[in-house]
SEZA-617841 format. One record per residue: residue number from 1; x, z, y of N, C-alpha, C, O in turn. Coordinates in nm, 3 decimals. Layout:
+-----+---------+---------+---------+---------+---------+---------+---------+---------+---------+---------+---------+---------+
| num |     n.X |     n.Z |     n.Y |    ca.X |    ca.Z |    ca.Y |     c.X |     c.Z |     c.Y |     o.X |     o.Z |     o.Y |
+-----+---------+---------+---------+---------+---------+---------+---------+---------+---------+---------+---------+---------+
| NUM |       X |       Z |       Y |       X |       Z |       Y |       X |       Z |       Y |       X |       Z |       Y |
...
+-----+---------+---------+---------+---------+---------+---------+---------+---------+---------+---------+---------+---------+
end
This chain:
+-----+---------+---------+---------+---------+---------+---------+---------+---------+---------+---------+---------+---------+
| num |     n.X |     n.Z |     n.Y |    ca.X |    ca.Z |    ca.Y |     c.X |     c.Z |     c.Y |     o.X |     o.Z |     o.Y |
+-----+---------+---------+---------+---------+---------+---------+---------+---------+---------+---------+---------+---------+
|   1 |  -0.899 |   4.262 |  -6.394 |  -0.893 |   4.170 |  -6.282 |  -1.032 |   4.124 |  -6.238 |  -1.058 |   4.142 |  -6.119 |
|   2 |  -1.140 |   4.058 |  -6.326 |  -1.234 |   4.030 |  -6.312 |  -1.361 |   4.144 |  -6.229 |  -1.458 |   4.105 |  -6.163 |
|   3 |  -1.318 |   4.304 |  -6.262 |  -1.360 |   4.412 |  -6.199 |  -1.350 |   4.417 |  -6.067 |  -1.450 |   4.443 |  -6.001 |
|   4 |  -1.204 |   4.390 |  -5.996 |  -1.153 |   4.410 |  -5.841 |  -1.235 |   4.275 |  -5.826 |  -1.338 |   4.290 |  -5.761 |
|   5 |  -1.210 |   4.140 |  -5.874 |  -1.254 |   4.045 |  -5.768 |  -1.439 |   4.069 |  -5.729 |  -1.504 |   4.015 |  -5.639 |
|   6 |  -1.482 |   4.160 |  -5.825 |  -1.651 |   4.172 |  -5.813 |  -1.598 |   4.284 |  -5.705 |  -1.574 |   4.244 |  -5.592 |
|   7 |  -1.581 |   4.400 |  -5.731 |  -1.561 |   4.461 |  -5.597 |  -1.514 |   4.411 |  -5.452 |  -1.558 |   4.442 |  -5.341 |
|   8 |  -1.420 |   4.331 |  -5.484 |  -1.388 |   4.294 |  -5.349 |  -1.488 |   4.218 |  -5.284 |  -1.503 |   4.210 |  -5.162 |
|   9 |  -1.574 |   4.146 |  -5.399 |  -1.632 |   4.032 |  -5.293 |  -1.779 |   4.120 |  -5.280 |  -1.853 |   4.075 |  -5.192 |
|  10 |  -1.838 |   4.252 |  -5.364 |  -1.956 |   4.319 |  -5.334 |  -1.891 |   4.389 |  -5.166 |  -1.972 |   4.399 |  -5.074 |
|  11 |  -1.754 |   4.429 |  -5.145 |  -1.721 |   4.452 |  -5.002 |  -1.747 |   4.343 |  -4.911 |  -1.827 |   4.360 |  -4.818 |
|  12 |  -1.686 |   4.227 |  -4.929 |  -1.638 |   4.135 |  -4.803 |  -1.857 |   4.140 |  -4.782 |  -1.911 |   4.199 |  -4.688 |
|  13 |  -1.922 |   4.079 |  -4.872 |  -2.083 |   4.063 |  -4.879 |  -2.142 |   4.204 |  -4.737 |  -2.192 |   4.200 |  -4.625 |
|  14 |  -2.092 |   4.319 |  -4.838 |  -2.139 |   4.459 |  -4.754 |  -2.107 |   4.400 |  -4.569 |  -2.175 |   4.367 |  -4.471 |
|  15 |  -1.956 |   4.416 |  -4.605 |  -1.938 |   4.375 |  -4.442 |  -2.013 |   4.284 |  -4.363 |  -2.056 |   4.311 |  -4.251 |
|  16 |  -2.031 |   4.146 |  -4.439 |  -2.083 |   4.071 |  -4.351 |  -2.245 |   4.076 |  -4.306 |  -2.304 |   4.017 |  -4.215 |
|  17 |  -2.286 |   4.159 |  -4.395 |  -2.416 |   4.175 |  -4.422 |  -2.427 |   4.323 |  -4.277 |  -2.525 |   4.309 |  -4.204 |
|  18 |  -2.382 |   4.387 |  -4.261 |  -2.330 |   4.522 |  -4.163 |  -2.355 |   4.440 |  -4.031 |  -2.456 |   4.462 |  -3.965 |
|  19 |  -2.270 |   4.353 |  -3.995 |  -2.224 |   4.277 |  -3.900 |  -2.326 |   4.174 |  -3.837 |  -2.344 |   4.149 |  -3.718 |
|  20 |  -2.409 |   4.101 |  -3.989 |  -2.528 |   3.994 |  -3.916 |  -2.593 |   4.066 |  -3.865 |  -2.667 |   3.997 |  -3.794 |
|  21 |  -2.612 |   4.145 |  -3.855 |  -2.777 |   4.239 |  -3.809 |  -2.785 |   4.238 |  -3.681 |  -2.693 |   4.272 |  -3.606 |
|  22 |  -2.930 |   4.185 |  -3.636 |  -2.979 |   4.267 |  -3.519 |  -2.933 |   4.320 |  -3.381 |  -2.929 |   4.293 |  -3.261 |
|  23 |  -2.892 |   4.437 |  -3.498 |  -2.822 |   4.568 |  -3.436 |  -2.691 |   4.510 |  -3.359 |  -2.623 |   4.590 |  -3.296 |
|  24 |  -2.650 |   4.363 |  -3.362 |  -2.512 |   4.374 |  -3.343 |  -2.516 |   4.244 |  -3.259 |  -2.415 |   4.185 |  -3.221 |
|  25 |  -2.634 |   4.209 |  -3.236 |  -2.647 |   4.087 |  -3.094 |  -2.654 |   4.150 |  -2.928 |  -2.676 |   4.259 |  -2.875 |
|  26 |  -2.624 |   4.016 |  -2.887 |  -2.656 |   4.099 |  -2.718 |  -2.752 |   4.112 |  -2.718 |  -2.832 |   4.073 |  -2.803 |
|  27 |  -2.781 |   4.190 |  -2.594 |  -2.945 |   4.263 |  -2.596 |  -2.898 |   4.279 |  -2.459 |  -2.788 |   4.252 |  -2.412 |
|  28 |  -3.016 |   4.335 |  -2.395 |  -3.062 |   4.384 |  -2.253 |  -3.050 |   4.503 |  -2.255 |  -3.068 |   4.555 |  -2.365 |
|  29 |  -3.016 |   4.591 |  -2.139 |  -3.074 |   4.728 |  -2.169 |  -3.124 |   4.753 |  -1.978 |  -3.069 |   4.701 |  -1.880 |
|  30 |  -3.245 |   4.849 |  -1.978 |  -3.249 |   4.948 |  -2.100 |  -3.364 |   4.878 |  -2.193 |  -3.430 |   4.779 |  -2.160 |
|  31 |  -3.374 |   4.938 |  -2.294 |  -3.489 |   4.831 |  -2.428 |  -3.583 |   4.908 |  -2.363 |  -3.570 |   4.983 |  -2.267 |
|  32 |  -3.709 |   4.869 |  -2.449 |  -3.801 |   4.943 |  -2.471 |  -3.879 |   4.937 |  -2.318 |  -3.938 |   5.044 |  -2.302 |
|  33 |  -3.893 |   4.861 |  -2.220 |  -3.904 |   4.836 |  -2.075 |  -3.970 |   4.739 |  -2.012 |  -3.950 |   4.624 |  -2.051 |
|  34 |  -4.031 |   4.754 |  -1.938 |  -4.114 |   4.651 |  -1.841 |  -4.035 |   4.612 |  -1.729 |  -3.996 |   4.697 |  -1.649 |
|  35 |  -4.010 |   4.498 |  -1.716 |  -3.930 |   4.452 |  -1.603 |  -4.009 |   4.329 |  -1.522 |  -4.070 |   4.236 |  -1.576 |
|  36 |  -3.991 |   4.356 |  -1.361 |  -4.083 |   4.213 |  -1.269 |  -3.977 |   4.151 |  -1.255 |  -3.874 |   4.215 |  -1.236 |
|  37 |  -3.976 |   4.025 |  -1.260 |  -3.828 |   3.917 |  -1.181 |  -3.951 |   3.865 |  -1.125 |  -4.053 |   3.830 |  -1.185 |
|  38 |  -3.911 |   3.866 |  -0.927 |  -4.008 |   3.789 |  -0.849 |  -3.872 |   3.751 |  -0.787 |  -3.765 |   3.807 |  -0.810 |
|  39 |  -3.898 |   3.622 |  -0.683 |  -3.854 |   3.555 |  -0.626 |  -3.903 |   3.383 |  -0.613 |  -3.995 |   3.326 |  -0.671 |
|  40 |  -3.789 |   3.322 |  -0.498 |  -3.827 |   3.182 |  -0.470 |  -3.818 |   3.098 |  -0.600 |  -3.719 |   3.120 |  -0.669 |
|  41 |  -3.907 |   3.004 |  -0.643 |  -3.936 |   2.951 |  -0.740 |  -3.981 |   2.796 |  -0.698 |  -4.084 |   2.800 |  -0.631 |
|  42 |  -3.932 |   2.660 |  -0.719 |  -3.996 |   2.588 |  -0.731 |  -3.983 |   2.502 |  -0.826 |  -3.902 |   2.484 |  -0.917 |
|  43 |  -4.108 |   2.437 |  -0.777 |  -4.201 |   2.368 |  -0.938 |  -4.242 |   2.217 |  -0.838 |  -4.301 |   2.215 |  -0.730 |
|  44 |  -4.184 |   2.090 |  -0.921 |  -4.158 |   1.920 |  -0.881 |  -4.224 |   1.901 |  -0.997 |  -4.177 |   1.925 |  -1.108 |
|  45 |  -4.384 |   1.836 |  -0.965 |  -4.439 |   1.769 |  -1.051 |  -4.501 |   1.615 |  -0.970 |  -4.563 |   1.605 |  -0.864 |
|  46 |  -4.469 |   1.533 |  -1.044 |  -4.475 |   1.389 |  -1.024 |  -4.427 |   1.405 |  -0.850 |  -4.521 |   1.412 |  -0.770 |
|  47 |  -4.328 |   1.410 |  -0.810 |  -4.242 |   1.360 |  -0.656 |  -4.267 |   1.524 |  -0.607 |  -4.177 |   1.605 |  -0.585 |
|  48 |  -4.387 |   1.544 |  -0.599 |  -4.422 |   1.681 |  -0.555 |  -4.374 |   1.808 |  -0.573 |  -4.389 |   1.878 |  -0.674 |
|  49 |  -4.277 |   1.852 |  -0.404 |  -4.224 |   2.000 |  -0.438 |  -4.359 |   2.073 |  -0.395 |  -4.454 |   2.058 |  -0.318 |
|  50 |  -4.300 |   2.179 |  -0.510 |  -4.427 |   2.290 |  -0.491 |  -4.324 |   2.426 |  -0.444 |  -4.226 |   2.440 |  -0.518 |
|  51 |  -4.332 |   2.504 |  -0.355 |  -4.216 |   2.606 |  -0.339 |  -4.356 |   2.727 |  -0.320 |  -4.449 |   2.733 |  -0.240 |
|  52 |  -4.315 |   2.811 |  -0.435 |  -4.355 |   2.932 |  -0.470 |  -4.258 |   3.082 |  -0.505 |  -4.138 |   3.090 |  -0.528 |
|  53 |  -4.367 |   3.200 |  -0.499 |  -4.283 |   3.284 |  -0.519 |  -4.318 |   3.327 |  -0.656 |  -4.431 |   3.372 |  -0.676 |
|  54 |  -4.227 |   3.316 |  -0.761 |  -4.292 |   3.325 |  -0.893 |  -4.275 |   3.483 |  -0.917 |  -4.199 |   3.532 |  -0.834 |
|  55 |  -4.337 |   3.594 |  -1.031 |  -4.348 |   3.665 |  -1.045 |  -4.387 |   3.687 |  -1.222 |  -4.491 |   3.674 |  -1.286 |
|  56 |  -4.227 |   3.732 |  -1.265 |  -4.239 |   3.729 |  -1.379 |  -4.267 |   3.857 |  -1.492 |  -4.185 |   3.946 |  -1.469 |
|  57 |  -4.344 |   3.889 |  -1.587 |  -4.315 |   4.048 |  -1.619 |  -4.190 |   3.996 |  -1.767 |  -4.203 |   3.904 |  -1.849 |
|  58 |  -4.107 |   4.071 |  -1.757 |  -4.041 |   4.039 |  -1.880 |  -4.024 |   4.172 |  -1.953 |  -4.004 |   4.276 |  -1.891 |
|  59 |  -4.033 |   4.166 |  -2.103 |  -4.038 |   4.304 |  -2.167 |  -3.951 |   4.312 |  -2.279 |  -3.953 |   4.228 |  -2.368 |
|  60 |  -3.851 |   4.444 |  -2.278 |  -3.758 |   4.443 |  -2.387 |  -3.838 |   4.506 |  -2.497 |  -3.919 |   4.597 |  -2.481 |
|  61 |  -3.806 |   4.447 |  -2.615 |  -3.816 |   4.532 |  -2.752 |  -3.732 |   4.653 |  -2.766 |  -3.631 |   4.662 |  -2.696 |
|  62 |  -3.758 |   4.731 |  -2.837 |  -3.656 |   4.823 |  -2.924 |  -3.551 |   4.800 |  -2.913 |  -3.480 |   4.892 |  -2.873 |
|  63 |  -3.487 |   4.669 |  -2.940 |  -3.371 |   4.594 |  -2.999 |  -3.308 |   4.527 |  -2.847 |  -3.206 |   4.459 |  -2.841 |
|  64 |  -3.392 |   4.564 |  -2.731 |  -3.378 |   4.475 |  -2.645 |  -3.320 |   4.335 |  -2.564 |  -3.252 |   4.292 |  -2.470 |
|  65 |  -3.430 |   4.293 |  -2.717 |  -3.479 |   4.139 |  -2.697 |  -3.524 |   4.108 |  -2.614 |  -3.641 |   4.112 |  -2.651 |
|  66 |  -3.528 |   4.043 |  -2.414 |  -3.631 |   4.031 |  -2.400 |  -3.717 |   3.910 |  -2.398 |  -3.675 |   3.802 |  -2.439 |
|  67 |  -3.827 |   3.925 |  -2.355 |  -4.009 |   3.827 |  -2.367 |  -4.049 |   3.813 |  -2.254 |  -4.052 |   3.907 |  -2.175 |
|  68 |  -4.088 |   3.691 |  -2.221 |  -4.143 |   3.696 |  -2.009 |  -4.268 |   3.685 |  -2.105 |  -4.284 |   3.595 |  -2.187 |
|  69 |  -4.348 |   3.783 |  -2.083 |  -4.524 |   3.786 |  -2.138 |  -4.602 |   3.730 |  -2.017 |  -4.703 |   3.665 |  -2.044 |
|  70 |  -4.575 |   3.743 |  -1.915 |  -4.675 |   3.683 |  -1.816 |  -4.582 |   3.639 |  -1.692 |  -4.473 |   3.687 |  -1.661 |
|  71 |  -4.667 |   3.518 |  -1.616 |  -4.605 |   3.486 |  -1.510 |  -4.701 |   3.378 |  -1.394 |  -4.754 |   3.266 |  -1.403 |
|  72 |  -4.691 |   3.455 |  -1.316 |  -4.795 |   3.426 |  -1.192 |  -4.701 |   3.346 |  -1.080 |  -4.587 |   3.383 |  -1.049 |
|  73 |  -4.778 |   3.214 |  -1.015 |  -4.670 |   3.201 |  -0.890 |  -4.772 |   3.186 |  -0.780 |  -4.891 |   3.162 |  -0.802 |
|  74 |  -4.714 |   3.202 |  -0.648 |  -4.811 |   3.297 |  -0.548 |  -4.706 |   3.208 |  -0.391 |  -4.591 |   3.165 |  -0.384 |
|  75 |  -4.822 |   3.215 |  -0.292 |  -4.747 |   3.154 |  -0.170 |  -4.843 |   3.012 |  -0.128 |  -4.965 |   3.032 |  -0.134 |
|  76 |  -4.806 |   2.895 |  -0.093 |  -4.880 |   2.838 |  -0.039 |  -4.981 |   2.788 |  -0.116 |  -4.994 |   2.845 |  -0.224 |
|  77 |  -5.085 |   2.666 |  -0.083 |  -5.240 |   2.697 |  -0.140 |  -5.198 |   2.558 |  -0.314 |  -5.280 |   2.522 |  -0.397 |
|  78 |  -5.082 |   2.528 |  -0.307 |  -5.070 |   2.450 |  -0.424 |  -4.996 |   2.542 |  -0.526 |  -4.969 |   2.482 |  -0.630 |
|  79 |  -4.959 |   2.661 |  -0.522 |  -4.910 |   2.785 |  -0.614 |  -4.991 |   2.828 |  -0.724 |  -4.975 |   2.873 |  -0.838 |
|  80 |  -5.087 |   2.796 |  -0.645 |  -5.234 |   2.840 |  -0.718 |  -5.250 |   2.764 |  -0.829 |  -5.272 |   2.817 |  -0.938 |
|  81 |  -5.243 |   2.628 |  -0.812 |  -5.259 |   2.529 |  -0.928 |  -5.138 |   2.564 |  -1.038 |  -5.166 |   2.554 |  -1.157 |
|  82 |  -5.015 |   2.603 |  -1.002 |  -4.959 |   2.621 |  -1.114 |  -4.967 |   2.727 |  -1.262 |  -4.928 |   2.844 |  -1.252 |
|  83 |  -5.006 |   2.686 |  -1.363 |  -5.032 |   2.812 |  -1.469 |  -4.903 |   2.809 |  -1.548 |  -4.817 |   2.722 |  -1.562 |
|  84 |  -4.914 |   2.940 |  -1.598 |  -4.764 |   2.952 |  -1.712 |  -4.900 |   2.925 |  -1.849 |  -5.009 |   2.978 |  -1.829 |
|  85 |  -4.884 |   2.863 |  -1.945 |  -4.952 |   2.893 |  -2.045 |  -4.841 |   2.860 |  -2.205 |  -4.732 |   2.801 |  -2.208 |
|  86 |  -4.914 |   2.917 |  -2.311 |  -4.780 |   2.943 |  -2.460 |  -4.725 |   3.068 |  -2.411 |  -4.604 |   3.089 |  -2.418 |
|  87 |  -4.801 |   3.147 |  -2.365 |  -4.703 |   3.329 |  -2.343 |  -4.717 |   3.349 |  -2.461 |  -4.808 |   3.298 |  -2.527 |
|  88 |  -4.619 |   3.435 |  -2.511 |  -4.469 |   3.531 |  -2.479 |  -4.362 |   3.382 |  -2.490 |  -4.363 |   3.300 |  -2.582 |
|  89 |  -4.308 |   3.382 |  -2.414 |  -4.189 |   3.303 |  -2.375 |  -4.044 |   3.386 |  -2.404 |  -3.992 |   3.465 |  -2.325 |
|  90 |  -3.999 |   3.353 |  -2.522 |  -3.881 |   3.448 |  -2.592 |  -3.747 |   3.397 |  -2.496 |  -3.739 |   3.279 |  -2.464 |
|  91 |  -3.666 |   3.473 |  -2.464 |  -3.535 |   3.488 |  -2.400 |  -3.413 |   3.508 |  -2.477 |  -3.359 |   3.618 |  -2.484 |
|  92 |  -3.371 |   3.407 |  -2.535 |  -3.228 |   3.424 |  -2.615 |  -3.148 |   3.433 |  -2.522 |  -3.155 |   3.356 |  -2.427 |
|  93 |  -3.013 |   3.571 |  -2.534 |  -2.952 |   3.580 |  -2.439 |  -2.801 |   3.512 |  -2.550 |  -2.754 |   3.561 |  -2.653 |
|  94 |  -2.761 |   3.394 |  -2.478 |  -2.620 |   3.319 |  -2.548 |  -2.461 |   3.387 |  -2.536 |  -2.367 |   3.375 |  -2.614 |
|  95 |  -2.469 |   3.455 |  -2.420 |  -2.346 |   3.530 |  -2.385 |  -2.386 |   3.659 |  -2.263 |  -2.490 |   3.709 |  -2.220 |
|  96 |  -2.237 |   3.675 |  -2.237 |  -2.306 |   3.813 |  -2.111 |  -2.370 |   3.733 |  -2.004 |  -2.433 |   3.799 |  -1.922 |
|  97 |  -2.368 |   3.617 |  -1.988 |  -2.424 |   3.591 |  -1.848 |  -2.492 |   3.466 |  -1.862 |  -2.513 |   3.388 |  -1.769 |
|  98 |  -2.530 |   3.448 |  -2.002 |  -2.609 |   3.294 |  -2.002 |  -2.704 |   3.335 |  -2.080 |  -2.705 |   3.445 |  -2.135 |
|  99 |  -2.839 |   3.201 |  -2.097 |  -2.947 |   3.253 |  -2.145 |  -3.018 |   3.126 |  -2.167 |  -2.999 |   3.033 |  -2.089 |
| 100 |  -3.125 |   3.110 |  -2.304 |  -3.225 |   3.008 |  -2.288 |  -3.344 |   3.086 |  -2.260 |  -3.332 |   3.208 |  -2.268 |
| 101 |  -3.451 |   3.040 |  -2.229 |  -3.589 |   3.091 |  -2.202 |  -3.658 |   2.992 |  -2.329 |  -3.616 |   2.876 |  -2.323 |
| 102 |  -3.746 |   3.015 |  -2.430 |  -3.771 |   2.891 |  -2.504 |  -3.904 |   2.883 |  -2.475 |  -3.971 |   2.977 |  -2.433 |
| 103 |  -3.961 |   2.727 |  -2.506 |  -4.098 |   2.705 |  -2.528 |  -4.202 |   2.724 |  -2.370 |  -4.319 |   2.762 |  -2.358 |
| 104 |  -4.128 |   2.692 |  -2.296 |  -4.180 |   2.708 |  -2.106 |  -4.261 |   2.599 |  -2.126 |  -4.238 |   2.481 |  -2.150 |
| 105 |  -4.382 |   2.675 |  -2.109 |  -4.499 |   2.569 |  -2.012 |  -4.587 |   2.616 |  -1.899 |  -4.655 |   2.714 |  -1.871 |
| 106 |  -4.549 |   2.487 |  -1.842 |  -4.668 |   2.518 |  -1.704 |  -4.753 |   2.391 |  -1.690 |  -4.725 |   2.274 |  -1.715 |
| 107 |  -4.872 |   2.451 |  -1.639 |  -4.959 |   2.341 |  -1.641 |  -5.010 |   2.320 |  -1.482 |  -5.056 |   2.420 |  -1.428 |
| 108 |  -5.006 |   2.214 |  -1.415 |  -5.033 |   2.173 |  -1.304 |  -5.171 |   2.079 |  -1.304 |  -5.168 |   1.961 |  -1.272 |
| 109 |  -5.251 |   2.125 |  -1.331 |  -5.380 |   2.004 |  -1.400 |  -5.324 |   1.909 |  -1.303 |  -5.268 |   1.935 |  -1.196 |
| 110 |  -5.350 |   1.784 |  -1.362 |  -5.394 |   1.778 |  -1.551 |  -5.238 |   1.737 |  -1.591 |  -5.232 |   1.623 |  -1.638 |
| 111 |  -5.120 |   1.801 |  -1.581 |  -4.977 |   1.731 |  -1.608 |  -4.934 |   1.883 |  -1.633 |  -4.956 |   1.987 |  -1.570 |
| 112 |  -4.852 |   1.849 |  -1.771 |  -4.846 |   1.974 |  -1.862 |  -4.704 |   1.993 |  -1.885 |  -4.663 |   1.938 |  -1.988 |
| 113 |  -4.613 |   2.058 |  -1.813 |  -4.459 |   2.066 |  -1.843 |  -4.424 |   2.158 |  -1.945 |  -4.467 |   2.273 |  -1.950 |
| 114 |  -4.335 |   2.101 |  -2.040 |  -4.275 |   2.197 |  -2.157 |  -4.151 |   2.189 |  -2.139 |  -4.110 |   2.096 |  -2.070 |
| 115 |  -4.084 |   2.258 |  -2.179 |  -3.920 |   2.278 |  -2.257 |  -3.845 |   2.389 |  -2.268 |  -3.907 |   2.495 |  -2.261 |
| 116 |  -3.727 |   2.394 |  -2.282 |  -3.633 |   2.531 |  -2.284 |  -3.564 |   2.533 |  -2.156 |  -3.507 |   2.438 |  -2.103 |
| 117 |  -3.573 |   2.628 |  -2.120 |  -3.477 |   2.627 |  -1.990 |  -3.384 |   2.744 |  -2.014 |  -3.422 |   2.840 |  -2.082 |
| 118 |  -3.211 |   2.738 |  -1.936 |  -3.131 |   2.773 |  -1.917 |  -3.152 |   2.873 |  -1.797 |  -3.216 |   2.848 |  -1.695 |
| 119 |  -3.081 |   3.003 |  -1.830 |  -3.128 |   3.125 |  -1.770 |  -2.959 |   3.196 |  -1.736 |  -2.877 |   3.201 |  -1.828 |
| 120 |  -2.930 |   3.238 |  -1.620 |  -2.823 |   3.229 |  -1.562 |  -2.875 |   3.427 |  -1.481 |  -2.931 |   3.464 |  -1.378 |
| 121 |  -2.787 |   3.528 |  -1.657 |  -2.805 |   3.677 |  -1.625 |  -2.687 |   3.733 |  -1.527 |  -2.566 |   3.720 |  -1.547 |
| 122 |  -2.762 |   3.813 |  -1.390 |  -2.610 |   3.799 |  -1.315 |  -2.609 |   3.979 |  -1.300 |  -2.708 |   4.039 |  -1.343 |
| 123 |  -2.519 |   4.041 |  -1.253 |  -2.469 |   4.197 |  -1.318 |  -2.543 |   4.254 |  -1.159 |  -2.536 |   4.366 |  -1.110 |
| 124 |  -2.591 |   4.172 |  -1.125 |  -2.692 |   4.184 |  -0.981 |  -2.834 |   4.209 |  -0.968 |  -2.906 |   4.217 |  -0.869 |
| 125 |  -2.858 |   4.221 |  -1.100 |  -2.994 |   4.224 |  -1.191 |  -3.047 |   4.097 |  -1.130 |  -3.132 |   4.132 |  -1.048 |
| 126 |  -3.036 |   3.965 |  -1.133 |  -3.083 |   3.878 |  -1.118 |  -3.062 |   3.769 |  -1.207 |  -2.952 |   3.729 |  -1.246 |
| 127 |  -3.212 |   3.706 |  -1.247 |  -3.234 |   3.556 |  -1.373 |  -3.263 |   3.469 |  -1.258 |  -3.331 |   3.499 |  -1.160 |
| 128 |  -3.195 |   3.340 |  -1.286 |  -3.135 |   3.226 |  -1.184 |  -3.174 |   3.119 |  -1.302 |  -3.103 |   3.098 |  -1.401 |
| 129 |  -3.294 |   3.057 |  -1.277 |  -3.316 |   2.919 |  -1.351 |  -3.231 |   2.803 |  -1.259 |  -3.241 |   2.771 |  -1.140 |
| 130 |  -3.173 |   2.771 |  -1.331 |  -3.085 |   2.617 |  -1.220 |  -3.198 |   2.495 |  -1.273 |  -3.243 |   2.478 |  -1.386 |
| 131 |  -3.230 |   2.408 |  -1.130 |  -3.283 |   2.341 |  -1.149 |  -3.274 |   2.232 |  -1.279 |  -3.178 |   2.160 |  -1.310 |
| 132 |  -3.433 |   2.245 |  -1.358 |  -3.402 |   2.211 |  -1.427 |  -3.503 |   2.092 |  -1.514 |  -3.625 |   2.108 |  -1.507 |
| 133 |  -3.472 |   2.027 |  -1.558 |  -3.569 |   1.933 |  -1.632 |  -3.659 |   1.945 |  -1.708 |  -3.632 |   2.007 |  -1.810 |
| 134 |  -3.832 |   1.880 |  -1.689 |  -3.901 |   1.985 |  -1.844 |  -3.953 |   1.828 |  -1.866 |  -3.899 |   1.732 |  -1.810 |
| 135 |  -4.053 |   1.820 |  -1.946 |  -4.118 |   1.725 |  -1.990 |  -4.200 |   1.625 |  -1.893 |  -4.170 |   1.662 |  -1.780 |
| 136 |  -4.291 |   1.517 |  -1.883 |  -4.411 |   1.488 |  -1.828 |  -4.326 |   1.505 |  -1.693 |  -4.377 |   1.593 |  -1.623 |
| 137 |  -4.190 |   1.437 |  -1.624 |  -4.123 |   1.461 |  -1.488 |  -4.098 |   1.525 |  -1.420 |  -4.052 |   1.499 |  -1.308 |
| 138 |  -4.129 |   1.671 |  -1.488 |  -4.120 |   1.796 |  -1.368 |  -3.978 |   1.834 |  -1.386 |  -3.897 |   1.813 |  -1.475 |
| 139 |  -3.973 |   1.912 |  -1.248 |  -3.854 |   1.995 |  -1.262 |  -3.885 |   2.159 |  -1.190 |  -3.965 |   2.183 |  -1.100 |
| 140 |  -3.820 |   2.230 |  -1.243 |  -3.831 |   2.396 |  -1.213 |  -3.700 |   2.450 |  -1.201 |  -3.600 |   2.425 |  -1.268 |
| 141 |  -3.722 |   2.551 |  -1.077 |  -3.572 |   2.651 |  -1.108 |  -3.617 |   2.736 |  -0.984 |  -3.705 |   2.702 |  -0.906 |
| 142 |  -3.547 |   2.848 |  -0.976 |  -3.525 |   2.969 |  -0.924 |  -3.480 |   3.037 |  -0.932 |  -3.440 |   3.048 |  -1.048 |
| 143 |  -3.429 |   3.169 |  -0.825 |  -3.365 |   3.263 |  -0.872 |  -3.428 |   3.441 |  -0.855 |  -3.395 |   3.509 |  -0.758 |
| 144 |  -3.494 |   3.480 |  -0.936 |  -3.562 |   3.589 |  -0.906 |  -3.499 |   3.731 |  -0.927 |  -3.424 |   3.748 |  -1.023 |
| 145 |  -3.525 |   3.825 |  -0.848 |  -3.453 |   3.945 |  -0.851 |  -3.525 |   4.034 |  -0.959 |  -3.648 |   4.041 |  -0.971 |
| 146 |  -3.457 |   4.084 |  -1.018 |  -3.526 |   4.201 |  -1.139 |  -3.506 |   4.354 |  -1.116 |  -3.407 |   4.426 |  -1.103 |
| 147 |  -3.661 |   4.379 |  -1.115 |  -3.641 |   4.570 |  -1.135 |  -3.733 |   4.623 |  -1.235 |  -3.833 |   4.552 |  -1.243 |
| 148 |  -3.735 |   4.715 |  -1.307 |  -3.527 |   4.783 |  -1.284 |  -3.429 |   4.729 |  -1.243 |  -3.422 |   4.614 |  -1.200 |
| 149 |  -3.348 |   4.803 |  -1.253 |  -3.160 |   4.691 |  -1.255 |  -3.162 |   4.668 |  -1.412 |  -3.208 |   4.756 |  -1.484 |
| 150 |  -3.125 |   4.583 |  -1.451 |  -3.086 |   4.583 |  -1.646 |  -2.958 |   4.517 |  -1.632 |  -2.895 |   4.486 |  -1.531 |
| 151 |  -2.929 |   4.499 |  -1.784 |  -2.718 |   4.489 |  -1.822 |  -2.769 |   4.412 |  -1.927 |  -2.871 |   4.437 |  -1.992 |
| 152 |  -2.691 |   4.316 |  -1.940 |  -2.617 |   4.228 |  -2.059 |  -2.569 |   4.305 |  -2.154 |  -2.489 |   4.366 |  -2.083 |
| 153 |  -2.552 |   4.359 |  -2.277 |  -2.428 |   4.421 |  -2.316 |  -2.447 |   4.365 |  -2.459 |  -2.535 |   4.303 |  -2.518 |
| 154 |  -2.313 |   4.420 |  -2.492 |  -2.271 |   4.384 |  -2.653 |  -2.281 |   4.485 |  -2.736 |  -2.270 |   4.596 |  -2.683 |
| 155 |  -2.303 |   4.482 |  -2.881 |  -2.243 |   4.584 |  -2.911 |  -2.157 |   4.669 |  -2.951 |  -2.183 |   4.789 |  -2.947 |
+-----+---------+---------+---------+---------+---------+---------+---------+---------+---------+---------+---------+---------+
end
């Protein structure tokens, strides 16, 4: 008796151990990829709308995880002042069509916005920040178009 219950539970272990991996979260595809999300973007620091066109590179891993590594915003002459800084900005994707972005900062000298923002994946290849709250009074959101086309999927 004492034999089966070690086997059974070196199985149930195997399985669950099969199952946590990696290998078995949502991901992006295709991996392994450079992707731009540009579009309308604005950025409210202290009362002040700033309406820009942001321009994001986001990059899948292997595993396709993806990372916004860089991000530029472009358009009228106060765009300029805005910086992304803390790159690689990791992208947990929560379900097929939801998402956090973690650890977002932008800096508007001298007022320094942080937080996580909520990322809204649509089968349109488009990431849709809903306006959203960061630190130091700002607020950010947009909805930028992505190319390639990429997919949500499971595995």
């Amino acid at each position: 008796m004492p034999i089966q219950r070690g086997l059974l539970m070196s199985f149930l272990v195997s399985i669950a151990t099969l199952f946590s991996g990696s290998a078995f979260a949502l991901h992006m595809i295709p991996t392994s990829t450079t992707f731009v999300a540009q579009g309308p973007f604005n950025v409210t620091v202290l009362g002040t709308n700033i309406q820009c066109t942001a321009v994001f590179i986001v990059v899948t891993d292997s595993a396709g995880q993806p990372t916004v590594t860089d991000a530029k915003f472009q358009g009228q002459t106060l765009c300029s002042l805005v910086k992304a800084t803390q790159l690689p900005w990791k992208i947990e994707i929560t379900s097929m069509t939801t998402g956090t972005i973690h650890n977002v900062a932008l800096t508007v000298t001298p007022i320094t916005c942080t937080g996580n923002l909520p990322v809204i994946f649509s089968p349109l290849s488009t990431l849709t920040i809903p306006s959203s709250p960061m630190t130091s009074g700002c607020t950010v959101g947009g909805t930028l178009t992505v190319s390639p086309s990429y997919l949500i999927v499971s595995p």
